[in-house]
PASEBA-1860 file (N, C-alpha, C; in nm, 3 decimals):
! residues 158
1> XXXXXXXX> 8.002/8.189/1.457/7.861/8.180/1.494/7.792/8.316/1.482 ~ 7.864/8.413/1.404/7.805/8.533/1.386/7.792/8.629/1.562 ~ 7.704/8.730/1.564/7.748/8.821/1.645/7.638/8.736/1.755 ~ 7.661/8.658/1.890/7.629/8.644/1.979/7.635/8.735/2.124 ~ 7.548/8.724/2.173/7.531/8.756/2.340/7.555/8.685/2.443 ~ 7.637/8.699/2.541/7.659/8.577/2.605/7.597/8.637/2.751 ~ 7.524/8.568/2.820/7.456/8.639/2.946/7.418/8.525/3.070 ~ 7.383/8.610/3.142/7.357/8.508/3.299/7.211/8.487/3.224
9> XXXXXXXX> 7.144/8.425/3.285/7.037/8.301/3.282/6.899/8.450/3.380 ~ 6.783/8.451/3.316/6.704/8.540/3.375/6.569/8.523/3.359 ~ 6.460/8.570/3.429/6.316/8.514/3.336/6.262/8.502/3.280 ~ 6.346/8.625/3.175/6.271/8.620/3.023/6.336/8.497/2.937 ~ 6.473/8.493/3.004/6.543/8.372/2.901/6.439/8.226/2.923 ~ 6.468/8.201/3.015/6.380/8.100/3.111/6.234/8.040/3.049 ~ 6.206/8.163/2.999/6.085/8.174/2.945/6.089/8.146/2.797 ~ 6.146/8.171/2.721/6.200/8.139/2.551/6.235/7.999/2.568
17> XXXXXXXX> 6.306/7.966/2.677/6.358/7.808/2.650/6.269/7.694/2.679 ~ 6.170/7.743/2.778/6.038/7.706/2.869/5.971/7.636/2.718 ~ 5.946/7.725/2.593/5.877/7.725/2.520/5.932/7.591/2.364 ~ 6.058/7.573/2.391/6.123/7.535/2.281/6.072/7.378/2.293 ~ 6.076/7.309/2.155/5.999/7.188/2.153/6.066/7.092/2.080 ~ 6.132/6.975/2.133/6.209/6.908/2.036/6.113/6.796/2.013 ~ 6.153/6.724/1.852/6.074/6.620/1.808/6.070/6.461/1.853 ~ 5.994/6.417/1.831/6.072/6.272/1.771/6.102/6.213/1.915
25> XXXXXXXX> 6.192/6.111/1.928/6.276/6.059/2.077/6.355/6.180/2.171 ~ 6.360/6.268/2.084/6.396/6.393/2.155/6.347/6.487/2.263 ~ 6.175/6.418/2.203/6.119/6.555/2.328/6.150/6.484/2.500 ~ 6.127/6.376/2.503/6.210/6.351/2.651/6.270/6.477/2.665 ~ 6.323/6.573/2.624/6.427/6.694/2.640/6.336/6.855/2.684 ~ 6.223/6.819/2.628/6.109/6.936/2.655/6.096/6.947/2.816 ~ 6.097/7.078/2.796/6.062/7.071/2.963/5.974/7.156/2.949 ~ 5.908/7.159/3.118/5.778/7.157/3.175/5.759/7.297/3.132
33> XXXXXXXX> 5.623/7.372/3.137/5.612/7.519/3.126/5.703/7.558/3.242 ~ 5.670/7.717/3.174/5.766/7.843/3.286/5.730/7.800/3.434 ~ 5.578/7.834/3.438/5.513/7.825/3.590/5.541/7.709/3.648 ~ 5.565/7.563/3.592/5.569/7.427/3.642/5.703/7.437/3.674 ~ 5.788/7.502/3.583/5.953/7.514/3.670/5.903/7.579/3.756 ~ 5.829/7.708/3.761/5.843/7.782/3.905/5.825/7.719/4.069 ~ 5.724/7.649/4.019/5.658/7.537/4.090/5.795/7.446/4.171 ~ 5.807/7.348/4.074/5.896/7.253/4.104/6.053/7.293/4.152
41> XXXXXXXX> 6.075/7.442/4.144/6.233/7.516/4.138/6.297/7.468/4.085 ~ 6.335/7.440/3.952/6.430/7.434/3.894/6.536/7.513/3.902 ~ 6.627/7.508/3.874/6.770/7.588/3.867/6.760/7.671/3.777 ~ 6.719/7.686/3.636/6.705/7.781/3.584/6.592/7.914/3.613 ~ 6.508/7.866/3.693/6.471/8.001/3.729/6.444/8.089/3.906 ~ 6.581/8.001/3.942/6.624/8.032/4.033/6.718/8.149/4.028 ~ 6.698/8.280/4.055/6.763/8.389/4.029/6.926/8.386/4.129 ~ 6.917/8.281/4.235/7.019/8.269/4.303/7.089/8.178/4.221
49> XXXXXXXX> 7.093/8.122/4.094/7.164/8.003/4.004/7.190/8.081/3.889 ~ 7.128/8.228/3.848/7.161/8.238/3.745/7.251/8.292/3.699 ~ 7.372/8.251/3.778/7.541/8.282/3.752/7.593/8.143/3.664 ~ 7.516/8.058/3.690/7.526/7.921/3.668/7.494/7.918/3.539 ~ 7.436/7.983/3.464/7.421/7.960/3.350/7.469/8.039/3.245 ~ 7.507/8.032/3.122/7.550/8.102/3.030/7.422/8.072/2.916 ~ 7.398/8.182/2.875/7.251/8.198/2.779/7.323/8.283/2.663 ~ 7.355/8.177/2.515/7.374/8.223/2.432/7.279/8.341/2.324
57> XXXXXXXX> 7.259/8.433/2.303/7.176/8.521/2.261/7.215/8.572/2.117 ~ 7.131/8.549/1.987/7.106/8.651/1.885/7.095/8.783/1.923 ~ 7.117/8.883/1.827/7.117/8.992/1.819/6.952/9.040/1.856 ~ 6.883/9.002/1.847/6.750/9.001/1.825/6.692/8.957/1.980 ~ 6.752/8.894/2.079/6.750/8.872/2.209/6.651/8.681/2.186 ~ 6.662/8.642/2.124/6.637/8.507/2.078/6.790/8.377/2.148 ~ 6.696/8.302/2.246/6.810/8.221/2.336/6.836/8.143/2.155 ~ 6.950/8.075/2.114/6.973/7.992/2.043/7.081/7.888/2.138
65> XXXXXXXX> 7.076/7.889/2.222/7.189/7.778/2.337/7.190/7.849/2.443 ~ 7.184/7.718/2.553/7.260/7.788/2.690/7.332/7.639/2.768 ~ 7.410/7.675/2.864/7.513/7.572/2.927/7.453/7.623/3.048 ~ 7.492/7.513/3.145/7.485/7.500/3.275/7.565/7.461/3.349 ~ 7.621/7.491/3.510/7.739/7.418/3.570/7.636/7.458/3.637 ~ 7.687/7.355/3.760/7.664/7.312/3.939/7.789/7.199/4.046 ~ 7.813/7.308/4.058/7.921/7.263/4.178/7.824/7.141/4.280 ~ 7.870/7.013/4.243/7.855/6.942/4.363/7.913/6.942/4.498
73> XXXXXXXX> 7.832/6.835/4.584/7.901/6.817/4.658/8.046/6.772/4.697 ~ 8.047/6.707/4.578/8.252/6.580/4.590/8.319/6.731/4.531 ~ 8.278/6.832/4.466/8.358/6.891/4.407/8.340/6.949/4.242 ~ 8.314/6.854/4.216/8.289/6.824/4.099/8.197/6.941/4.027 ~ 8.203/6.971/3.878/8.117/7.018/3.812/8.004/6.971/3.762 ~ 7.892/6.963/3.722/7.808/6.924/3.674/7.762/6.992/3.587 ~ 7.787/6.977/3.427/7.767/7.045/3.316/7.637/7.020/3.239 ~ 7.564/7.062/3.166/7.454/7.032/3.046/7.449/7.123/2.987
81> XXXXXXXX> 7.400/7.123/2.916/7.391/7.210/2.756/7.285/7.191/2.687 ~ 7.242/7.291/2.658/7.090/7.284/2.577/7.067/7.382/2.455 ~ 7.026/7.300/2.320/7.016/7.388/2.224/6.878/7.347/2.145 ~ 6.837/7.553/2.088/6.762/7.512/2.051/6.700/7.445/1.984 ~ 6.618/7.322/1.937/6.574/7.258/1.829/6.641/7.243/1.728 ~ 6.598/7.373/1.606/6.631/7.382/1.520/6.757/7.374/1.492 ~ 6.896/7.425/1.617/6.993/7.396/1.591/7.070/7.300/1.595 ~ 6.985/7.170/1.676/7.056/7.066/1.680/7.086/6.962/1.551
89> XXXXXXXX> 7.178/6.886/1.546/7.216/6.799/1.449/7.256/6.814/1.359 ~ 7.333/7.045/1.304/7.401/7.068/1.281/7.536/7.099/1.243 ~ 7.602/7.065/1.366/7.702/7.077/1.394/7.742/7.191/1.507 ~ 7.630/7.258/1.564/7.638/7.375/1.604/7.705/7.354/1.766 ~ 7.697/7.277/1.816/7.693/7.253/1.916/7.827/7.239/1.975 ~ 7.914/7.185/1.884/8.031/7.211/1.923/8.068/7.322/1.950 ~ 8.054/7.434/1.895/8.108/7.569/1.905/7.995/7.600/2.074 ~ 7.933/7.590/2.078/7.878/7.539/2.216/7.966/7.569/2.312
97> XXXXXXXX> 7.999/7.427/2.283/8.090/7.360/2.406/8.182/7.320/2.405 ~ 8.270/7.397/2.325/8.361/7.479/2.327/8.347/7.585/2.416 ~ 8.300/7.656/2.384/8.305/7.804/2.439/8.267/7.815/2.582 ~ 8.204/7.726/2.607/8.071/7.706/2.754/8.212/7.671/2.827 ~ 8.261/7.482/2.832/8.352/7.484/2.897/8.446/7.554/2.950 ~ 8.518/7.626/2.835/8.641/7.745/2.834/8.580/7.844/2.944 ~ 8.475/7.861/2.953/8.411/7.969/3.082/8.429/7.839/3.203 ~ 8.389/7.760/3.200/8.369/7.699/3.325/8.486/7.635/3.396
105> XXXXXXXX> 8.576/7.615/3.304/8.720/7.584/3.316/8.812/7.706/3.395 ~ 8.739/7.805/3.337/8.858/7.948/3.411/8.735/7.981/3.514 ~ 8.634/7.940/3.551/8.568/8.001/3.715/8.600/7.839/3.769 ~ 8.620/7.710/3.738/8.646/7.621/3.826/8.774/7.560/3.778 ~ 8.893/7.654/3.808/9.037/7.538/3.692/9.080/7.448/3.758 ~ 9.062/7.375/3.881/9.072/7.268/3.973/9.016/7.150/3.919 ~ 8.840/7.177/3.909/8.719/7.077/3.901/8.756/7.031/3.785 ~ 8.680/6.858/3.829/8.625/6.783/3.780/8.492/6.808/3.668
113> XXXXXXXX> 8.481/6.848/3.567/8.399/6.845/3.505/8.315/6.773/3.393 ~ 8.191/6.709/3.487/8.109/6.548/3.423/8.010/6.622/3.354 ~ 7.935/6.547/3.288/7.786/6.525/3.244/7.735/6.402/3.228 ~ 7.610/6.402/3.251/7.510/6.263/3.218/7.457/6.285/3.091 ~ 7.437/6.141/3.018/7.337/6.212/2.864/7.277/6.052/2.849 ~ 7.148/6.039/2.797/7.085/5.964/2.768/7.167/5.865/2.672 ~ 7.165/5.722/2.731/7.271/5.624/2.670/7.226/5.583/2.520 ~ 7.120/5.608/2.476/7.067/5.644/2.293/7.082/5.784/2.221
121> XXXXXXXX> 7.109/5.857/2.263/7.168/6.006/2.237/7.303/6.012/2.156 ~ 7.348/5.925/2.123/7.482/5.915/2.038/7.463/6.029/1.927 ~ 7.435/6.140/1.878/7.470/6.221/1.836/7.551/6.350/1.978 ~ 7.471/6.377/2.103/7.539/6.420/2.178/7.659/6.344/2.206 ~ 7.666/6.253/2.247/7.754/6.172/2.286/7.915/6.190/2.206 ~ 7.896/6.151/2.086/7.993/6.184/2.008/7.993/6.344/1.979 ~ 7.927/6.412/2.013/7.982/6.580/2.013/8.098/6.586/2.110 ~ 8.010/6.514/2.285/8.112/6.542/2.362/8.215/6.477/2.347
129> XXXXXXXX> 8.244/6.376/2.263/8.391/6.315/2.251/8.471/6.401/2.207 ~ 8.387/6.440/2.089/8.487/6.553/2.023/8.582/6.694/2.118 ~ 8.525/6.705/2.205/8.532/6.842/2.278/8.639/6.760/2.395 ~ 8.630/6.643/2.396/8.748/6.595/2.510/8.672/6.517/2.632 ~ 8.549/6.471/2.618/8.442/6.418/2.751/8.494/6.224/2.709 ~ 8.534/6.204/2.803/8.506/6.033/2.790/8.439/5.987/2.871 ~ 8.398/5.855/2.811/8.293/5.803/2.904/8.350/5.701/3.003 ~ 8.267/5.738/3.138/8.325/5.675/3.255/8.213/5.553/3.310
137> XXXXXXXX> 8.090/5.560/3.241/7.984/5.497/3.346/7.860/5.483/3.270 ~ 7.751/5.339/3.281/7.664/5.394/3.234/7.573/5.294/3.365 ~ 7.473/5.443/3.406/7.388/5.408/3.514/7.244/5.387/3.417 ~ 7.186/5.319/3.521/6.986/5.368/3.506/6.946/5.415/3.643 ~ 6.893/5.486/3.643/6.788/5.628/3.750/6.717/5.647/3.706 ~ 6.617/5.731/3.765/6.506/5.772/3.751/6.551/5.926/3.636 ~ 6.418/5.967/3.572/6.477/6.122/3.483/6.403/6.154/3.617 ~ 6.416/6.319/3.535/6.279/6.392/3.613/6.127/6.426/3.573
145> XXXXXXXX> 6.144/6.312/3.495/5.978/6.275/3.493/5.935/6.153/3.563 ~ 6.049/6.081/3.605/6.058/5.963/3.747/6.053/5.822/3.647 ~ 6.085/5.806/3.541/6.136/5.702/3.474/6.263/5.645/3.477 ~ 6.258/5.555/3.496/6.359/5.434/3.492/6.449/5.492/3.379 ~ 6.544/5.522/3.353/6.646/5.554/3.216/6.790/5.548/3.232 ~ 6.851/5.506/3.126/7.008/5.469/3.120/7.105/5.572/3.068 ~ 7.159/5.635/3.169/7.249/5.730/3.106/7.388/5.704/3.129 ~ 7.435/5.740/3.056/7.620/5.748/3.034/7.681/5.888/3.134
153> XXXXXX> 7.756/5.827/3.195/7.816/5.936/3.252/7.978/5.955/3.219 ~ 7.986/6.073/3.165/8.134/6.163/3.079/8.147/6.202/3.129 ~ 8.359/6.210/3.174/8.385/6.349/3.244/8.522/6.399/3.114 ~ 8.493/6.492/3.131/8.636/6.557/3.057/8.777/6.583/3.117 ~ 8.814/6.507/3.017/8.940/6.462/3.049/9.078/6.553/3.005 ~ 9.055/6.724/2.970/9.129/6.787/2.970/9.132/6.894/3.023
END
């Protein structure tokens, strides 16, 4: 993946990702401006979370990926992963998550580590197969735009 940066999660990152815009059935994935996270507290620009995140970085200080964990309550991890636009549907993503897990695996080598992903998302879906995630569940909840939606819930199974 050429010469990357790998870093905690901060406001300028926050702010590059704030901005990124996916197309199509995808933008469901856009999130709110910087200030509307500030607003709402999201986890990413919660400076007390941003151990929680790994923010993949170009040489050039350009986010191109970042991962997320959150220790639940049962224990459990709670993983997501986010890349930018342009890099999705590459192939890029594996090398992702790959790498993301392998961090989250050696700060939690006990945990349980799940993710949720939108149950029409079958290009993620089959990434995470690849990487070792099977699927355990598929709910409907609300997103966080408060819609009704069906997601699959994966935990990895190595």
């Amino acid at each position: 993946m050429g010469n990357l940066t790998k870093i905690c999660m901060n406001d300028a990152l926050a702010q590059q990702i704030s901005l990124w815009n996916y197309e199509g059935k995808y933008d469901i994935y856009n999130l709110p401006s910087y200030e509307e996270m500030k607003e709402k507290k999201y986890g990413m620009v919660n400076p007390e979370r941003a151990n929680d995140y790994i923010c993949y970085l170009k040489e050039n200080k350009e986010v191109v990926a970042y991962a997320s964990m959150k220790k639940m309550a049962d224990g459990r991890i709670f993983f997501g992963i986010g890349l930018k636009p342009g890099n999705c549907g590459k192939g890029m993503g594996i090398y992702f998550l790959k790498d993301s897990l392998f961090k989250i695996k050696h700060r939690y080598p006990e945990s349980i580590i799940y993710l949720e992903v939108r149950s029409w998302n079958k290009r993620a879906i089959n990434s995470y197969k690849k990487v070792g995630f099977i699927l355990k569940n598929t709910v409907t909840k609300k997103d966080r735009l408060d819609n009704d939606s069906k997601f699959v819930e994966m935990e990895l199974s190595n």
